[in-house]
N, C-alpha and C positions, 0 to 999 in steps of 0.2 A: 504494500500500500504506500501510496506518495505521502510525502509529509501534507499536502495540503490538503489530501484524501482524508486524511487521517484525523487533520484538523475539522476539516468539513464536517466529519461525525459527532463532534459536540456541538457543533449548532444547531439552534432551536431555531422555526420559526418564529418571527415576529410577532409574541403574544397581542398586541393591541391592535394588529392586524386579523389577526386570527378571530379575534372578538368581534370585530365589524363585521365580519362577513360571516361569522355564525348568529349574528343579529341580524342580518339581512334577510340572512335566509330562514330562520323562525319568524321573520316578517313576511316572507313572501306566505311560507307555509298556514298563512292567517292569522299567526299569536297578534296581540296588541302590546307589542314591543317600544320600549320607549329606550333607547340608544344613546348612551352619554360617553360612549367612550371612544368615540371618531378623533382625531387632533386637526381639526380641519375648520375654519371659519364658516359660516352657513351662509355668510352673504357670499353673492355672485361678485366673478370678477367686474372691479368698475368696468363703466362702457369705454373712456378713454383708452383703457387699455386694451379691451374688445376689437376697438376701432385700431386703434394701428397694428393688432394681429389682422386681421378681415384685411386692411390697406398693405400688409407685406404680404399677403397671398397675391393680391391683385398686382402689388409691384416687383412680381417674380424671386423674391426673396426663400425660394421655394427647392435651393439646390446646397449641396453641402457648404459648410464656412471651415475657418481655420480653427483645428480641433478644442482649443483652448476658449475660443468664442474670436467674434467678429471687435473689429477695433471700435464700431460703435459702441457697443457693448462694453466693452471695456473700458471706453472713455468713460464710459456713464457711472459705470461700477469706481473706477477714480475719484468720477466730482464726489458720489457718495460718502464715501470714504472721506474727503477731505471737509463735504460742509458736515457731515453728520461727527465725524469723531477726529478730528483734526489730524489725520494720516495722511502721508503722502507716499502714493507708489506708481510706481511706471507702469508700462502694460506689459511688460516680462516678468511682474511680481503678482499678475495678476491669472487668474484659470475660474470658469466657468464652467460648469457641468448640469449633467441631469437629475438636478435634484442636490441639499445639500450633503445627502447619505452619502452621493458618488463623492463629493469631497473629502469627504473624513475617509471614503473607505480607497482614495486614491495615494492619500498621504501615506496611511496606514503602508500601504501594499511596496510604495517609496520607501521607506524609511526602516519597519520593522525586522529583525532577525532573529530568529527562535530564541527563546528564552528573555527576551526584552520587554522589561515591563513598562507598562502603562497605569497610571494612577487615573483613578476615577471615583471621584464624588458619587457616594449614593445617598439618597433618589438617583437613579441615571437615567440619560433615556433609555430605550429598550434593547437599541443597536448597536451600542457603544462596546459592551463587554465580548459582543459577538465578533464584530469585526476584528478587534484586537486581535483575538482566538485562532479567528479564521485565518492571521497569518505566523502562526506560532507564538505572537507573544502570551502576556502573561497579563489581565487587569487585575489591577493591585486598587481594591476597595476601600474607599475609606465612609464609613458611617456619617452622616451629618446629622446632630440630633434635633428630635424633636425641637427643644425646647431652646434651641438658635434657629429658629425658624429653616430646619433643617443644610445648611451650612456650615463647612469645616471652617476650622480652625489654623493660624499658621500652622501653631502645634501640631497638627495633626498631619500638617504637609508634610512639615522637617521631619518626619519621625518615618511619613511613608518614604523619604526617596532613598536609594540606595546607588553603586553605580553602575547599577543595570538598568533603572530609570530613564527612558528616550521620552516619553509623554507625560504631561498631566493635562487632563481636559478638563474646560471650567465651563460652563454651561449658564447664563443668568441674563435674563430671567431663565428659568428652569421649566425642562418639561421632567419630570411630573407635578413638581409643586408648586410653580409661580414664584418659587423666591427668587430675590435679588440680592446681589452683589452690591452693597453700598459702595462706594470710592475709599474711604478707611476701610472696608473690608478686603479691600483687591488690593489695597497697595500695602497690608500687611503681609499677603499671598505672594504681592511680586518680591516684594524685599527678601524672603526666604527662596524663591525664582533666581535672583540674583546672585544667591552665594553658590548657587550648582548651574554652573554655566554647560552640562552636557543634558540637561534636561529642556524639550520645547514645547512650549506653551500650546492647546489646540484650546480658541474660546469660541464654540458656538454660541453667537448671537440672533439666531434665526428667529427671537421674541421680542426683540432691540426696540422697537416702535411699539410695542405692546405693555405700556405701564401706566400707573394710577395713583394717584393722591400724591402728586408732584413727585414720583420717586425719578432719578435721576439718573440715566444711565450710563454707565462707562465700560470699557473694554481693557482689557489686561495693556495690549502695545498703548495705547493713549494713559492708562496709568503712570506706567513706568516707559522712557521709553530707551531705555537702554535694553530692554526686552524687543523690542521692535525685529530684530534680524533673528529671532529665535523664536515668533509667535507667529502659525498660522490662525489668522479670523477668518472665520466660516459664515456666511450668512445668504440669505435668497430671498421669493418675494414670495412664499407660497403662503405665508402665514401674514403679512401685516396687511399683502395686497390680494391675499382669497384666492391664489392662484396656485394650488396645490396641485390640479391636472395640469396645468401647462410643463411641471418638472424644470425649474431651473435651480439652481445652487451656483454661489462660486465661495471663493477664497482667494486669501492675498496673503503675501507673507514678503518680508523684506527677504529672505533668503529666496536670491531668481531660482538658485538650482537647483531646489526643493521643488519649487512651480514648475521648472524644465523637465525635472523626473515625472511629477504629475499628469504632466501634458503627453507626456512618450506613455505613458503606463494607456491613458485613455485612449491615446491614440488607437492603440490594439485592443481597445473595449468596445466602445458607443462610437468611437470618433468625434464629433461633436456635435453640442447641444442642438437640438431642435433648431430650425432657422429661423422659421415663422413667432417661437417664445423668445428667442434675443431680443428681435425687434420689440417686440411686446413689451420684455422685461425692463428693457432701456427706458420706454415711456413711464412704466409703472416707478420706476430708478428718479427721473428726470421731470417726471408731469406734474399735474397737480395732484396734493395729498389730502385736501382740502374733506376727502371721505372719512378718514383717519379720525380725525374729530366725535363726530356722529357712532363710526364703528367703537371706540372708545369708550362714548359714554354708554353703548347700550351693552359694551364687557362688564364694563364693573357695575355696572346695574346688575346685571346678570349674577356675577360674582356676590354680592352685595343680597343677592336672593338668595343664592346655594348656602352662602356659610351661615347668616340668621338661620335661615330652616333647619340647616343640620344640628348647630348648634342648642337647637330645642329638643332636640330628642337624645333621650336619656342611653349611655353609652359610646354614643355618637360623641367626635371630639374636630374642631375641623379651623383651622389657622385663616389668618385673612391675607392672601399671598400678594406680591408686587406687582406681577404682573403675570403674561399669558395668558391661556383662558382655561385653567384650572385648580383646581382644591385638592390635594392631599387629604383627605381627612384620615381621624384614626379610628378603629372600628375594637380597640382594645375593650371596650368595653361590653364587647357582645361575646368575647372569647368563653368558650367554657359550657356556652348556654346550650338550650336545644331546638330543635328546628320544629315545627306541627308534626313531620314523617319521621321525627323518631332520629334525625343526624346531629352529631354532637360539631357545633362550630368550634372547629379546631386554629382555624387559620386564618387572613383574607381572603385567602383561596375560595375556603370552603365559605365562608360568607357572601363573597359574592354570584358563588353558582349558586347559592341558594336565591339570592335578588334574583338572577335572570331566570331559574327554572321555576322559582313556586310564587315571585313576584314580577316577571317578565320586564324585568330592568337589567338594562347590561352597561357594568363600568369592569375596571379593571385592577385587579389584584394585586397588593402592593409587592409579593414576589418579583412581579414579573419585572418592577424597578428595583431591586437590590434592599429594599426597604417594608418590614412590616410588623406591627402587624395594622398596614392602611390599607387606600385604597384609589385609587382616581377618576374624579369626574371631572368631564369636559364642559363648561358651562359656553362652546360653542354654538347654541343652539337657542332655539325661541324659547322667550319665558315660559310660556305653558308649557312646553315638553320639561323644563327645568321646575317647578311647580308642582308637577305631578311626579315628575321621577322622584321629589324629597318626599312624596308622600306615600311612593312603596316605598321610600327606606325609612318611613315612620312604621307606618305599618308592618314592614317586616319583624323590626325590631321587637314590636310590640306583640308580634306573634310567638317571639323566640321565651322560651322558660327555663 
């Protein structure tokens, strides 16, 4: 068996994946399924941005680009970068891909060599441990506790790196929990970044535009920027501008020959992104955001619904996150109980198959992010589906003995 054969065998599918579309399809199958565990915005993409996809079909834009993205594109992905987080990079420090999974999982594939570890913040997302895996290294987990509104500590950095150490990935706002990175929180993170100069920063920011009650966001290279040539930023439009189908991601890194490996690794992948979503994505980069606003205030409404309700129901425990579009909450208080059919809730696990098979609500199990005993809801979705979802998990609870 090849080593990558080999690796291949401990990866799981994409548990939050896997939940969608067994929601789907207990949907089709006529259950009355209410589905909070999609990570996807419910609005449609703006129309400006509609409209210059629709206007780059018509303007032939319809034939391959240069694998890394087209120079529009990347100019655009530039000004970003420079009016949003005061970075400045060329277009040889910059790579665009399909989606920003393909980025982390090109870096990865660049970089890694068996036994090389990768630090990673749990809550994680769900792909992060995998990827790693997938090319022999090693994710090296660090706990973020509850009650730092799930966020590590320097401490806890310095303690994990070792000098096998190639990664630590920083993620904020945060998919599972909505936390953020304050600017004292990141610039205690870099300062211990600083003293192990073979260790490189990955900070997906793909929540960046997605925060609340004036929180402030900042990125590891704009912290510190002597980190600058050591840190790839990840980020895309799928999440601030609804454009989860169209698949773009990119990443910049002051290191070009980290981007040059990148771009060669993709080259023999996908080749390059979609032609007709560049054009798009530049608009969405460069247009008016003027939507942003509106989507904004109806997240943390939304938010603002989930954690009240949860928080009223007894065993239920549930934090008021920064930003993204979802809640953590803890479900530590239902542990132990029993279900109407006689199953003793052992885990998140087993609590939330119980939501979606005996209360026909599907979120997703705190396992599945490196953290539990919680749980994740998406509060991407219309109040009423958000309304009624906390009222089977009133109800469920209230079923449990």
């Amino acid at each position: 068996m090849s080593i990558l054969a080999n690796c291949l065998s401990s990866i799981k599918p994409s548990p939050t994946i896997a939940l969608t579309t067994k929601a789907k399809e207990l949907k089709a199958a006529g259950k009355d399924i209410i589905a909070l565990g999609a990570g996807e915005p419910d609005f449609n993409t703006p129309d400006h941005i509609i409209e210059a996809g629709i206007k780059a079909m018509h303007d032939g834009h319809t034939k391959y680009t240069p694998v890394g993205g087209t120079p529009q594109l990347k100019q655009a992905i530039i000004d970003k970068f420079k009016r949003d987080n005061n970075l400045t990079y060329s277009a040889n420090q910059i790579i665009a891909a399909a989606g920003g999974k393909q980025v982390i999982f090109n870096a990865m594939l660049a970089t890694i060599n068996a036994g090389d570890e990768v630090i990673i913040p749990a809550p994680y997302w769900v792909s992060y441990p995998d990827i790693v895996a997938l090319f022999g290294g090693k994710p090296v987990i660090i706990e973020g506790a509850g009650d730092n509104n799930f966020k590590i500590t320097a401490g806890q950095l310095e303690a994990a790196i070792t000098p096998k150490t190639k990664w630590v990935i920083l993620n904020s706002p945060s998919n599972p929990t909505g936390a953020g990175y304050s600017y004292d929180e990141l610039k205690t993170l870099t300062d211990v970044l600083l003293k192990h100069p073979h260790v490189n920063i990955m900070a997906d920011d793909i929540y960046e535009h997605l925060v609340y009650n004036g929180f402030e966001f900042n990125t590891p290279a704009q912290v510190e920027p002597k980190l600058f040539d050591r840190t790839l930023t990840i980020n895309g439009v799928s999440k601030a501008y609804s454009m989860t189908g169209w698949r773009l991601g990119y990443g910049a890194s002051g290191n070009a020959e980290l981007i040059k490996a990148m771009t060669t690794i993709q080259s023999q992948s996908t080749t390059n992104p979609c032609s007709i979503t560049q054009v798009a994505a530049a608009e969405a980069l460069n247009g008016d955001h003027s939507f942003l606003t509106e989507w904004k205030t109806a997240f943390k409404r939304r938010r603002d619904l989930v954690v009240n309700a949860l928080n009223k129901i007894e065993g239920i425990e549930c934090k008021t996150p920064q930003g993204a579009f979802y809640v953590y909450p803890s479900c530590a208080g239902v542990i132990g109980k029993t279900t109407p059919s006689g199953k003793t809730i052992n885990s998140s696990q087993d609590f939330c198959e119980y939501l979606l098979e005996e209360h026909n609500l599907a979120v997703v199990f705190g396992e599945a992010f490196g953290l539990a005993p919680y749980f994740r809801i998406s509060y991407a979705t219309s109040d009423a589906a958000l309304e009624e979802g906390c009222k089977r998990v009133l109800k469920a609870v209230e079923s449990l003995s």
